[in-house]
C-alpha positions in Angstrom: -1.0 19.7 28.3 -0.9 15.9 28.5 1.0 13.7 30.6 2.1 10.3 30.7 0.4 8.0 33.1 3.9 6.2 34.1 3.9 4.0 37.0 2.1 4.1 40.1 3.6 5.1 43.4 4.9 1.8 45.2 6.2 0.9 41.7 8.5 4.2 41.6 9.7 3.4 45.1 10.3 -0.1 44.2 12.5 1.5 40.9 13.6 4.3 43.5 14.9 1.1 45.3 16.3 -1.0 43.0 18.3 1.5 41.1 20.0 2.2 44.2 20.8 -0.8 45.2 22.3 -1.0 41.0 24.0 2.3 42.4 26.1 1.1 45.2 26.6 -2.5 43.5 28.4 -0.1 40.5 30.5 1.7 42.4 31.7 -1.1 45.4 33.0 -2.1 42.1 34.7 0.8 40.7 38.1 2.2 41.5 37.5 4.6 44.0 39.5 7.4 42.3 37.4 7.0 39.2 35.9 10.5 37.6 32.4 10.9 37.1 32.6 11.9 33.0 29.1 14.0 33.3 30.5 15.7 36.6 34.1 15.8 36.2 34.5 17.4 39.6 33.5 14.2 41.4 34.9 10.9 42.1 32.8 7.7 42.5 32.8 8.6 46.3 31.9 11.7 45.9 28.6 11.1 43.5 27.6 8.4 45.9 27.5 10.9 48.8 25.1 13.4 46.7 22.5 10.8 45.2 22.7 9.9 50.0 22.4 13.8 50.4 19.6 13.9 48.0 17.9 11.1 49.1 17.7 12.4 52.9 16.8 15.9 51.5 13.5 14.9 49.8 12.8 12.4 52.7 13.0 15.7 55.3 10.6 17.5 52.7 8.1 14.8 52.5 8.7 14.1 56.3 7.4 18.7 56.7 4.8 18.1 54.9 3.2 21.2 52.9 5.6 24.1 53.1 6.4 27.6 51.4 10.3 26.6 51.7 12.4 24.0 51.8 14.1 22.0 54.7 16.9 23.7 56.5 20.5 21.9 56.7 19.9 21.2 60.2 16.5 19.6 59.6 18.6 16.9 57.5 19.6 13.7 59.7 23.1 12.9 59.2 23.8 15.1 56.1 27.6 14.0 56.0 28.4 10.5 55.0 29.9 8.5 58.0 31.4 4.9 58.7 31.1 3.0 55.2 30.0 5.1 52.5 27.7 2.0 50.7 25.7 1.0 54.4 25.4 5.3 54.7 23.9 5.0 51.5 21.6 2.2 52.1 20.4 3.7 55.0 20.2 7.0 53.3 17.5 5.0 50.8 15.8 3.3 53.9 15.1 6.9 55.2 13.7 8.1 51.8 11.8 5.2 51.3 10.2 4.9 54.7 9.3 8.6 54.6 6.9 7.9 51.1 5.7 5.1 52.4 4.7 7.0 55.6 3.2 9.4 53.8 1.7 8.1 50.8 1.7 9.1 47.3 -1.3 12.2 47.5 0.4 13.5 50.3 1.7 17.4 50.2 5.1 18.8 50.3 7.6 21.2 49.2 9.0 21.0 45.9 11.1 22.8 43.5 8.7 22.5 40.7 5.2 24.0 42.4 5.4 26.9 40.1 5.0 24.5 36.7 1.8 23.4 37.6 2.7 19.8 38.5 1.8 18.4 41.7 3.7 19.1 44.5 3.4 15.8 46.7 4.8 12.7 47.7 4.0 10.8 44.7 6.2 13.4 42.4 8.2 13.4 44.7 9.0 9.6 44.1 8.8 10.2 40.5 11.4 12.6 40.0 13.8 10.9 42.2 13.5 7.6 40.3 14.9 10.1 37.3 17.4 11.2 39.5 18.6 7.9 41.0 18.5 6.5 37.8 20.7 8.9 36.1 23.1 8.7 38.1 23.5 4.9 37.6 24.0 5.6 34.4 26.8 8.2 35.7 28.5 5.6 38.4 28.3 3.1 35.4 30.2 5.5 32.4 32.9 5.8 35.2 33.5 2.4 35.1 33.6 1.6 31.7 30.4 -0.2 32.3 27.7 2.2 30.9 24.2 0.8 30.4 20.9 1.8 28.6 18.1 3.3 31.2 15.2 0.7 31.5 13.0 1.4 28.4 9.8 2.4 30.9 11.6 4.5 33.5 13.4 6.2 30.6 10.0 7.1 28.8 8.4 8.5 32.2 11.3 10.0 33.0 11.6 12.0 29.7 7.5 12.6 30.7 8.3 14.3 33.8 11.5 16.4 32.8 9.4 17.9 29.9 6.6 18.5 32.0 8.2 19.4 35.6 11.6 20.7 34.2 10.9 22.7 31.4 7.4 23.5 32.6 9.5 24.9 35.6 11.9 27.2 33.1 11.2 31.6 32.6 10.3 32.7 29.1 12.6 31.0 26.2 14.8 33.0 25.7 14.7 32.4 21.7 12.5 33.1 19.1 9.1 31.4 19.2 9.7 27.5 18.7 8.8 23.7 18.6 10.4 21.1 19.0 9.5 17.4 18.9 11.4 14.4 20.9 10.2 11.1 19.5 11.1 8.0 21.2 12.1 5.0 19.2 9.3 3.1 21.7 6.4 5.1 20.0 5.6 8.0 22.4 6.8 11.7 21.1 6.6 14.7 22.8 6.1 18.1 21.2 7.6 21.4 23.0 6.5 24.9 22.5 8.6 27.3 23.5 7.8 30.9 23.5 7.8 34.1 26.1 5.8 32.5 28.4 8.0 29.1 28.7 7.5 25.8 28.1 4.5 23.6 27.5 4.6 20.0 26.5 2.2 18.1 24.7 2.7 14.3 24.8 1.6 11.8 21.5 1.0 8.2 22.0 2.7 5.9 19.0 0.7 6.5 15.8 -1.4 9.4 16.5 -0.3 12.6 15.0 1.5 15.5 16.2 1.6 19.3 16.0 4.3 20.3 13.4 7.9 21.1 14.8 10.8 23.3 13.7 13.5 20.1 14.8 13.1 16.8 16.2 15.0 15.0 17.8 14.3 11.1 17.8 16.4 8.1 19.5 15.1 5.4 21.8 14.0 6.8 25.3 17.2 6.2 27.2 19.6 8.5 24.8 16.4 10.9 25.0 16.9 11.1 28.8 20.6 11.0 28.6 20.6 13.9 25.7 18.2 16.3 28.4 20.4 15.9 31.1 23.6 16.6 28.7 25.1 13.4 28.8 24.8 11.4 25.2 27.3 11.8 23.1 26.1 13.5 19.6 28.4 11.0 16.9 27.5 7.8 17.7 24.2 7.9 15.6 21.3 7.3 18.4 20.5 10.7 18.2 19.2 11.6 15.2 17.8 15.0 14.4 16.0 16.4 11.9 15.2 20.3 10.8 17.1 23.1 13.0 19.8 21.5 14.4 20.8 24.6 16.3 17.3 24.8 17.8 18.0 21.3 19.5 21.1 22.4 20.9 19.4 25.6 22.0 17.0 23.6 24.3 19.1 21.0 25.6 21.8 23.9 27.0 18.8 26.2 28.2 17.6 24.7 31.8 20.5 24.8 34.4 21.2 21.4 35.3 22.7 21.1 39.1 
């Protein structure tokens, strides 16, 4: 298994930072009764309090240290949004980011992901919630009618790490035997084998070859992204897939996505 080499720690919390910032700039904007399309459920509100939630969570994990089990409600500092719900959530990013910072990217933790062999520290830590943070941007922004491309390089590691760390995380495919290749419009392509045992991913920088797949699915890194976490729409022509079209679909509905 390869991986990308994506950004270095202060430059996920300074993308960790920035995108929420983008966050609560969207939705001081947005009508305050406005749905979340991906979460239907939610109101603008209501997202902005889980991305604060979230953000407080992985700050009390990092905060633990190593650990078999998560933090316990109570270990979270004001869990519940209070006062103004954009200075909660800028404060709720202070707390994140001061807790990475404090404990540096090689530093242990829990995380949800030990059993796929990725690292279970501070640094992933970042990396995954720069995903997170950024996806749900892209969420606050589709709710108001003002929805935006990903950044090109935090789409491409982010794509990197839900391969690796999300899939690597999944029980035996539940299909037959299986690849399937994501190539980004940037250059980089992934390949996944599926089989009994899981996932593995093995990553292909622009122009070297690749094992051969059953589908692939191609589009520029940010519909990639999108398209994993269910959220691209199919007819618009970004996503363009070739070979066994089912198989695609197959993967893209197979981890659970909370």
């Amino acid at each position: 298994m390869t991986t990308s080499p994506g950004p270095r720690f202060d430059e996920w919390l300074d993308l960790i930072d920035e995108r929420s910032a983008t966050l609560r700039s969207v939705a001081g904007k947005a009508p305050s009764d406005a749905r979340i399309p991906a979460c239907p459920d939610w109101t603008v509100p209501d997202l902005l309090a889980h991305v604060g939630r979230t953000q407080r969570f992985w700050a009390a994990a990092v905060t633990a240290g190593p650990a078999s089990r998560p933090p316990a409600d109570g270990g979270l500092p004001d869990g519940a949004p209070t006062g103004d719900a954009l200075e909660w959530s800028a404060h709720s990013t202070d707390v994140l980011l001061d807790s990475l910072r404090a404990a540096g990217g090689e530093a242990r933790c829990w995380t949800w992901w030990a059993d796929s062999g990725s690292a279970s520290t501070a640094g992933a830590v970042a990396r995954h919630h720069a995903q997170e943070v950024a996806v749900h941007v892209r969420d606050v922004q589709d709710a108001a009618g003002v929805a935006e491309p990903l950044p090109s390089g935090l789409a491409l590691d982010a794509v990197d790490e839900f391969l690796h760390v999300g899939f690597g995380s999944m029980d035996g495919w539940p299909h037959s035997p299986a690849r399937v290749a994501l190539v980004a419009d940037e250059g980089p392509a992934w390949t996944l084998i599926l089989d009994a045992t899981g996932a593995s991913a093995v990553r292909s920088a622009a122009g070297e070859g690749r094992p051969e797949a059953d589908a692939t699915l191609s589009a520029p890194a940010s519909d990639l992204l999108l398209a994993l976490y269910r959220r691209a729409p199919w007819d618009d022509g970004a996503l363009r897939v070739t070979g066994d079209a089912a198989l695609v679909w197959q993967l893209v509905v197979w981890p659970p996505l909370g």
